[in-house]
N, C-alpha and C positions, 0 to 999 in steps of 0.2 A: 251592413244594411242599416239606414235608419229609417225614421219614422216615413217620411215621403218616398221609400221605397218598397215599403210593408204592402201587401194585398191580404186581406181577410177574405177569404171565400167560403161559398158553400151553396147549394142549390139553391136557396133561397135569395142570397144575393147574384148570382150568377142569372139569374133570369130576368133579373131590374137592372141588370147592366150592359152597355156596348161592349162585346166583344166578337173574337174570330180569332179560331182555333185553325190553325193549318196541320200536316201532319207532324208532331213533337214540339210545334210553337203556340204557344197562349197569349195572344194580348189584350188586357181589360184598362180600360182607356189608354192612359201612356205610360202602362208598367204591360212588360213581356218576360214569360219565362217562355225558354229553350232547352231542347235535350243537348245542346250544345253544349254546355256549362252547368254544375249543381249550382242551386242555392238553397240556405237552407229550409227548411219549413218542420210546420207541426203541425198533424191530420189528429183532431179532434174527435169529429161528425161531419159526415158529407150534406147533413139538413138537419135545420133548430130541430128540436123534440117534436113541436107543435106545428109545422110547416105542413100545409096542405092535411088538417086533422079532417076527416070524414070522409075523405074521398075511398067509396066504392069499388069494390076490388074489380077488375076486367069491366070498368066504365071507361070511357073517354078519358076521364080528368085521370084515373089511374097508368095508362097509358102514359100524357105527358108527364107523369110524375115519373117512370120509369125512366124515358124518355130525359130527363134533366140529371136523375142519379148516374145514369150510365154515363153520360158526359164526364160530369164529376170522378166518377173512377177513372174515368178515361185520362183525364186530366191528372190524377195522381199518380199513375204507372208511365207517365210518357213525357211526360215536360220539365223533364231536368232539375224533379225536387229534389235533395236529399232530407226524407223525413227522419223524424226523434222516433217515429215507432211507424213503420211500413205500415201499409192496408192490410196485407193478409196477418201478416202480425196481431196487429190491433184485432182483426175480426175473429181469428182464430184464437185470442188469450178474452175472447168475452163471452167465450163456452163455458160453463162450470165446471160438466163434467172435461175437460179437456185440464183447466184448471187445475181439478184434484189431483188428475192420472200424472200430471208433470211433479205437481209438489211427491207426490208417493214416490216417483221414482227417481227424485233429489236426494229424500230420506227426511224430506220438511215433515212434521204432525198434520195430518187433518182429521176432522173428528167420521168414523167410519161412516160410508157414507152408501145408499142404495136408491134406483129409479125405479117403480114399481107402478102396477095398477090391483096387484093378490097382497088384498087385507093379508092375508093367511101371514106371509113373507115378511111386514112389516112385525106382527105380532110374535114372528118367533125371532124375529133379528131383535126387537126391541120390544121386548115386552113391560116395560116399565115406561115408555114413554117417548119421544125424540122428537124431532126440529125439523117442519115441512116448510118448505120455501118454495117462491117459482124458481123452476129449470129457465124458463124463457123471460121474457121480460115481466118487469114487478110491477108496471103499472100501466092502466088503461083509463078510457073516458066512460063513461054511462050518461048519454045525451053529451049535456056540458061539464059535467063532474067531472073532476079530475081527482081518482080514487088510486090508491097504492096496496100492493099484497106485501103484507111485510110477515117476517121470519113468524112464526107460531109454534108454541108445544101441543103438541096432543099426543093421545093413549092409543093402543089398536081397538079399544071401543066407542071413538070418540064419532060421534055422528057425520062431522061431519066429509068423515071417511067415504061415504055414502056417495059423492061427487067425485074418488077417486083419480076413475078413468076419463074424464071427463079432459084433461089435460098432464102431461107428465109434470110429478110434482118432484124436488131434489130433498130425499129425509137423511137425515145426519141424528146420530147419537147425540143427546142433549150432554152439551159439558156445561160444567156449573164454574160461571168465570167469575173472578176475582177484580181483573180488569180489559176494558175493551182498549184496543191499541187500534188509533188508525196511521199507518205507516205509510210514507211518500217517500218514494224515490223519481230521480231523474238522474240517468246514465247511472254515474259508480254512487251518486251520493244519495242516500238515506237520515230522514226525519222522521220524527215519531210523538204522535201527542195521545196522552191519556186519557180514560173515561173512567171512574170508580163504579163498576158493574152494581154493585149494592143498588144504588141508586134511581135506578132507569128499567124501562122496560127488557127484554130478551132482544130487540128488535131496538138500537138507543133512537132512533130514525122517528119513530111512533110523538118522543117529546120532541117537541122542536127548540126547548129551553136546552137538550143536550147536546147542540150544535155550537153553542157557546159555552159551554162547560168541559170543554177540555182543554190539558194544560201538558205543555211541553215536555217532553219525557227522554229519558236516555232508553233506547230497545235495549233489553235482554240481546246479549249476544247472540244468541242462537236465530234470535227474531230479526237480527241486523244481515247476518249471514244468510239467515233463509229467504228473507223478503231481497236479497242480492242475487242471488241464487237464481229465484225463480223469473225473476227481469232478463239475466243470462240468459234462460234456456230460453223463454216464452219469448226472447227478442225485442223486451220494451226498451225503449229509453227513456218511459214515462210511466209510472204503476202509481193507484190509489189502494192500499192493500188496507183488509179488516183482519185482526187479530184478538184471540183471546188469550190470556193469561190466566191458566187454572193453576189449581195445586199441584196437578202431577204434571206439566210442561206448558208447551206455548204453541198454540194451532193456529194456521191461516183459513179462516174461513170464507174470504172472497178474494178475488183479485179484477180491480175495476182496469183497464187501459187508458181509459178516458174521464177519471172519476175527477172530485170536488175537491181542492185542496181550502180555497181562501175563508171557509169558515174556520181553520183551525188555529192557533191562537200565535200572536207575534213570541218569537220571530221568523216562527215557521212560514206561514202564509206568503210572507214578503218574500225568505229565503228560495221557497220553492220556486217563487215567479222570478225571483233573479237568477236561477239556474236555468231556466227554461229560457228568461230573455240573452241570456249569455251565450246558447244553442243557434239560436235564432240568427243571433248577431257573428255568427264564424264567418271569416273570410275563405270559402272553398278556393279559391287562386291563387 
């Protein structure tokens, strides 16, 4: 495959373009995939972040929004892709708690973790304190603000407990890290660059200075085995994994399917997209 063979899609460009869809065949202008033959691909996001932001749930415009996703799925179970990581794959490893229950039962670390809406519950699992995060997605708009829920400590006194049930929130045991590790893989190969925990918020997302602050790192074995491990089971052929490095071992505290590599620092950034373009470019025939 090269570049005048490439199609980039996704609902948003799939609806500013000529095409027709038969059953198992896709053609957008003069490139066709068929259930006839694989080629290969990588499933991202079926729609930018921001594509159609406002639209009202059971309005018209929500409708045709459904309406164009369904397409989109439809188009990636039926038209002779072979993806780096399936839909149900990708959708099902962007669960957390699904996340945890597979690393638990690899024997990978995560920091103990509970979903709750009984203050009571939190305060006798942790009574010293622990790490609330969203279960669901971390960020929304308020009008045109574009606002993020990032990781936080709090106490079972902490007020703002008070909003609870309000949404399920994911609380984890506070580990006190040494350093943050964000880990890439695609298929068998794994990368890993560093963050000096000292330095930065709980949350290193919060500085935007810490996006360029991290530096190439060899994983801990355990952290290379387990972040391999969990791509096996969970079926990626594509992970952005967060890890911490405490005193007493090495925890995976997130696993993105579709996460950010190219902030991370040469020669990672480059390597990772040459493995990916290397995917991309298989001869299936």
């Amino acid at each position: 495959m090269d570049a005048d063979n490439t199609l980039i899609l996704d609902a948003a460009t799939l609806s500013n373009a000529n095409f027709t869809l038969q059953i198992g065949a896709l053609r957008v202008g003069a490139l066709e995939l068929s259930d006839t033959g694989p080629v290969p691909g990588w499933l991202r996001r079926l729609s930018p972040p921001d594509w159609q932001r406002g639209v009202s749930l059971e309005s018209h415009e929500s409708a045709v929004k459904a309406a164009w996703l369904a397409l989109i799925v439809a188009i990636t179970r039926t038209c002779g892709v072979s993806w780096l990581t399936e839909l149900d794959a990708l959708v099902a490893a962007e669960n957390k708690i699904t996340q945890m229950t597979v690393a638990r039962q690899l024997g990978v670390p995560v920091p103990e973790t509970i979903v709750t809406n009984d203050t009571n519950a939190l305060a006798a699992a942790f009574p010293d304190g622990f790490v609330i995060k969203p279960l669901g997605p971390g960020h929304f708009y308020q009008g045109d603000k574009a606002l993020v829920v990032y990781a936080s400590v709090l106490r079972p006194d902490s007020p703002e407990l008070a909003a609870l049930g309000a949404a399920p929130f994911l609380v984890q045991r506070r580990l006190r890290a040494l350093q943050h590790l964000r880990v890439v893989t695609v298929r068998d190969q794994v990368w890993a660059a560093a963050l000096d925990a000292d330095n930065w918020p709980l949350d290193w997302r919060e500085a935007s200075a810490a996006h360029k602050s991290f530096e190439p790192a060899v994983p801990p074995v355990e952290v290379a085995h387990g972040a391999a491990a969990l791509t096996t089971s969970l079926k990626l052929g594509y992970s952005s994994q967060d890890w911490l490095v405490c005193r007493d071992g090495c925890y995976v505290v997130d696993i993105n399917p579709a996460g950010q590599w190219l902030f991370l620092p040469e020669p990672i950034a480059t390597s990772v997209s040459q493995a990916i373009a290397h995917w991309l470019n298989r001869d299936f025939k």
